[in-house]
C-alpha positions in Angstrom: 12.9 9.9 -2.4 12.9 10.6 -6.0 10.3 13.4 -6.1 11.9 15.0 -3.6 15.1 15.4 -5.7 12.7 17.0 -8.0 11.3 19.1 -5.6 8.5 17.5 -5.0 6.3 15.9 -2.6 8.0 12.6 -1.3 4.8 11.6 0.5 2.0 12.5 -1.8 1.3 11.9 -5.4 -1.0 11.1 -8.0 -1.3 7.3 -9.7 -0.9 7.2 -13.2 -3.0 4.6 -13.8 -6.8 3.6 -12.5 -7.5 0.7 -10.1 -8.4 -1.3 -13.3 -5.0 -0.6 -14.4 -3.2 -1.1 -11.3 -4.9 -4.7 -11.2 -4.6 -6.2 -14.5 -1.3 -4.6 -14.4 -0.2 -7.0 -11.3 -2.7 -10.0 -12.3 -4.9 -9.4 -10.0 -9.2 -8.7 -9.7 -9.9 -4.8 -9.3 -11.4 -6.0 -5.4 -8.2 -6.9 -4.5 -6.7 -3.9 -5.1 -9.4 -1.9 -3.8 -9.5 -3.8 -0.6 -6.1 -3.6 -0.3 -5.8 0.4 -0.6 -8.9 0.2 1.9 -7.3 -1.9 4.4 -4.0 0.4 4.5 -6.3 3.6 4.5 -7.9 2.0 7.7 -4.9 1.6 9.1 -3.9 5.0 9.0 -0.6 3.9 6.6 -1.6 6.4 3.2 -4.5 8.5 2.5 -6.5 8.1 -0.9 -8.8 10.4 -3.0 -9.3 9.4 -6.0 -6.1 9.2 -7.7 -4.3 11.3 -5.0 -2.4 9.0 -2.4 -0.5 10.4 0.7 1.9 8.2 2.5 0.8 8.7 6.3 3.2 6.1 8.0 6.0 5.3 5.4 7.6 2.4 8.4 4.2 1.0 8.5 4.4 0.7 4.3 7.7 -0.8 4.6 6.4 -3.4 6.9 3.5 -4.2 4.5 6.1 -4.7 1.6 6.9 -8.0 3.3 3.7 -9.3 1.7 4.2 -8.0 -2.0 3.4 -11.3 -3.4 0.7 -12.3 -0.8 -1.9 -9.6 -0.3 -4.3 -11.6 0.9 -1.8 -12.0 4.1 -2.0 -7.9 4.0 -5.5 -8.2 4.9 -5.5 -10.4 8.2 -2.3 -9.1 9.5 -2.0 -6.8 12.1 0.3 -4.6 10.5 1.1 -2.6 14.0 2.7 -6.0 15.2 6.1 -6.6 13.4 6.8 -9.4 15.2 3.2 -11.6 14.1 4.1 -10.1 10.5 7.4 -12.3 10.8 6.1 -14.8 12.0 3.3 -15.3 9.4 6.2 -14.6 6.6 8.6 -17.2 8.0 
C-alpha cells in the first residue's frame, strides 16, 4: 500500500473528512454511511473510533468493493459468502 511506502501503517489510518463529509462527498444521507461503516465493523472487516479506521480483513473489503455503487446491496449481503455476492452482482 501507499502508506506503507511511507512507512506507515497500511491497515490503519485516520479519515480526513467527517461522516457529513464523506456523505455529501459521495451523494449520499450521513445514515447511509454510518450504517455502512456499522455493518462492516459488525462484520469484523475494519475497526472504527472516531476518525481512526483499522482494516481487520482487507479480502473481506475487497469483496465489499463489488458493491461500490450499491450500498444498500452491502447491507443484506452476506459478505462471508463470495459466491451469493456474485450472484446478487450478476
Amino acid at each position: 500500500m501507499r502508506f506503507e511506502k511511507r512507512g506507515l501503517s497500511g491497515n490503519v489510518f485516520d479519515l480526513s473528512m467527517t461522516r457529513v463529509d464523506i456523505a455529501n462527498y459521495l451523494g449520499m444521507a450521513i445514515e447511509t454511511v454510518s450504517r455502512l461503516l456499522t455493518h462492516l465493523q459488525n462484520e469484523h472487516i475494519i475497526e472504527v473510533e472516531k476518525r481512526r479506521v483499522r482494516i481487520m480483513n482487507l479480502g473481506k473489503l475487497k469483496q465489499c468493493l463489488l458493491y461500490e455503487n450499491e450500498p444498500h446491496i452491502l447491507l443484506t449481503a452476506k459478505v462471508r459468502q463470495p459466491n451469493n455476492i456474485q450472484a446478487k452482482v450478476a
